[in-house]
N, C-alpha and C positions, 0 to 999 in steps of 0.2 A: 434841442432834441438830439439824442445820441444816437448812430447807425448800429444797426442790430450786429454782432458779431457774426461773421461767416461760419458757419456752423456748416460744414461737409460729410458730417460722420453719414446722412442714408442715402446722398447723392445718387450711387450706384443701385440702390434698390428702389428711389424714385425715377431713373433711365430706365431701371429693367420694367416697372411697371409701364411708364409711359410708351415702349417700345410692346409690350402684348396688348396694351389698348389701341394701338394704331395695328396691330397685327387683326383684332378684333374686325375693326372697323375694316379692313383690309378684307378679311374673307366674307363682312357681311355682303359689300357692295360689290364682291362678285360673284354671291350667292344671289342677290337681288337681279346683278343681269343677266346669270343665266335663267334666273328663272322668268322672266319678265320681260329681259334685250327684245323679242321680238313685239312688245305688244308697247314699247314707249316710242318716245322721236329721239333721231337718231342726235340730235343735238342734246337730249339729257343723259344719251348715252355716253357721247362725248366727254358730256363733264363727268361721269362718272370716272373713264378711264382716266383722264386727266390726273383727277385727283385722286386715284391710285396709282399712280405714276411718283404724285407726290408722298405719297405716304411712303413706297416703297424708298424713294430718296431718302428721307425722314427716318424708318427704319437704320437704313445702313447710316448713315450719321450719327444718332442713339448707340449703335452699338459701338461704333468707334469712342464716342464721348465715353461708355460705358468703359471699354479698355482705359482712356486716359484717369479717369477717377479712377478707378482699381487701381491703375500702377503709382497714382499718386496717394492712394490711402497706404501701399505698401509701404512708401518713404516715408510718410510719418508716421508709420508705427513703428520703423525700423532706427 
């Protein structure tokens, strides 16, 4: 069985999308806490922030990955 060929051509438009769907998720669940923070336990709140903590990580990572394939799709067009 042969490995599929690295195929990079939408790389950067599969980062840009993956980076507005974490952006998504990102303003749902803090639309969810403030609409709601006071009526849950403070331990699902927790996790909420948490893991918009990681998202936000995650974001800025995407977008760095984002710049590296850009500047690598330049070089090989170049």
């Amino acid at each position: 069985m042969k490995a599929k060929p690295d195929n990079r051509d939408d790389n950067v438009e599969k980062l840009q999308e993956a980076v507005q769907n974490t952006i998504g998720n990102l303003r749902e669940s803090e639309d969810y806490l403030e609409e709601f923070g006071d009526e849950i336990g403070n331990h699902e709140q927790q996790d909420i922030e948490s893991k918009n903590e990681r998202r936000k990580q995650s974001i800025q990572g995407l977008r760095e990955e984002i710049k590296d394939e850009a500047q690598a799709e330049q070089q090989r067009d170049s």
